[in-house]
Every structure is written in C-alpha cells, then in structure tokens.
N, C-alpha and C positions, 0 to 999 in steps of 0.2 A: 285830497278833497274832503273836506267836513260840511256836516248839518250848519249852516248859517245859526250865528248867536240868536240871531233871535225869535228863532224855532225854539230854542233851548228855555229863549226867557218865558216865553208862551208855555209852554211846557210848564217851568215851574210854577210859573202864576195860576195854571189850569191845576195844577196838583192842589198848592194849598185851597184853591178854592174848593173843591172833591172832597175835600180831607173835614173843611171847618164845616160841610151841607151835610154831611154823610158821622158824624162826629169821630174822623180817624179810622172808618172802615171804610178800606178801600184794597183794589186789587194788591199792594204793598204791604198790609197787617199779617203780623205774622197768624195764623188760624183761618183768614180766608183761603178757601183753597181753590186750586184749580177750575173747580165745575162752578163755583161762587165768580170766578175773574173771570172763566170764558162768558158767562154771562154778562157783565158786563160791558165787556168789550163787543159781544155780540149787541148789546143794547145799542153801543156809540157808532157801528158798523151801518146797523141800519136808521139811524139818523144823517149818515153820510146819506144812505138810501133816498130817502125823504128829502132832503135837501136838495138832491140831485132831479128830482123826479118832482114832487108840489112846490120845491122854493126856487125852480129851478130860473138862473140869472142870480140868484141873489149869493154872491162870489164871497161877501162876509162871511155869511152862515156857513155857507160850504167850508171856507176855511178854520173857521171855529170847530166847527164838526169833526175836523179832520185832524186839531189840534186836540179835542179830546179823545179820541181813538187813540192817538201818537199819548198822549198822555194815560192810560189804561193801559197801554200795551208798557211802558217805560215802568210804571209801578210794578206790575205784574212780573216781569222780566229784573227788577229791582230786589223783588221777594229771593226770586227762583237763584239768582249767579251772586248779587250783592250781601245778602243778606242768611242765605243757606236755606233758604225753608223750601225745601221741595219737595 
C-alpha cells in the first residue's frame, strides 16, 4: 500500500510554491535547522488548528492545510535522510 499519486503531486506543487514565496528558504535548505523547521511546521499544524475549529466544514482548506504540513514535514525529513544535513 502507497500514498496515492496525487498526494505526491500536491506535495510537489505545494513545495515549489513554499520555495518561489519564501525565496528557496525553507524547511529543505541546507543552514535551516531544526528549531527554524519545527517552527514551521509547528506554524502549518496550527492552521490545521484553525481550519478545524473557525473554517470548520470547509473540507478544501482543511485539505490544503494538511498538504502543507505533509509538505513541511517531506522538506524537513528531505534535509535530515536525503540530503545529509542533520
């Protein structure tokens, strides 16, 4: 059993987008570290929050929310096994 493809494509399309807002700093670059990503991700967690709780019913946003988290977490985990920088 795998992640559906198009969990994946979301993913990548959520990355570049992360990548061109943020100019290439993101939880992935080599120099951010740890306490920089769990920030982040701690950002994207609690807009699941939010979405759950003020946008609640709205099943888009929830999912978007939760593709950028999956995506935050995929960069970060990117850095650390893919890339060596831990």
């Amino acid at each position: 059993m795998t992640i559906d493809s198009t969990i994946h494509s979301l993913i990548d399309h959520e990355f570049a987008a992360a990548y061109a807002k943020h100019n290439g700093k993101t939880p992935r670059s080599h120099g951010v570290g740890d306490a920089t990503s769990l920030v982040v991700l701690v950002e994207e967690v609690g807009e699941v929050a939010r979405a759950m709780t003020y946008d609640e019913g709205d099943i888009d946003n929830l999912a978007a929310e939760l593709i950028q988290v999956a995506t935050m977490a995929a960069a970060w985990a990117e850095r650390l096994i893919v890339r060596g920088d831990a």
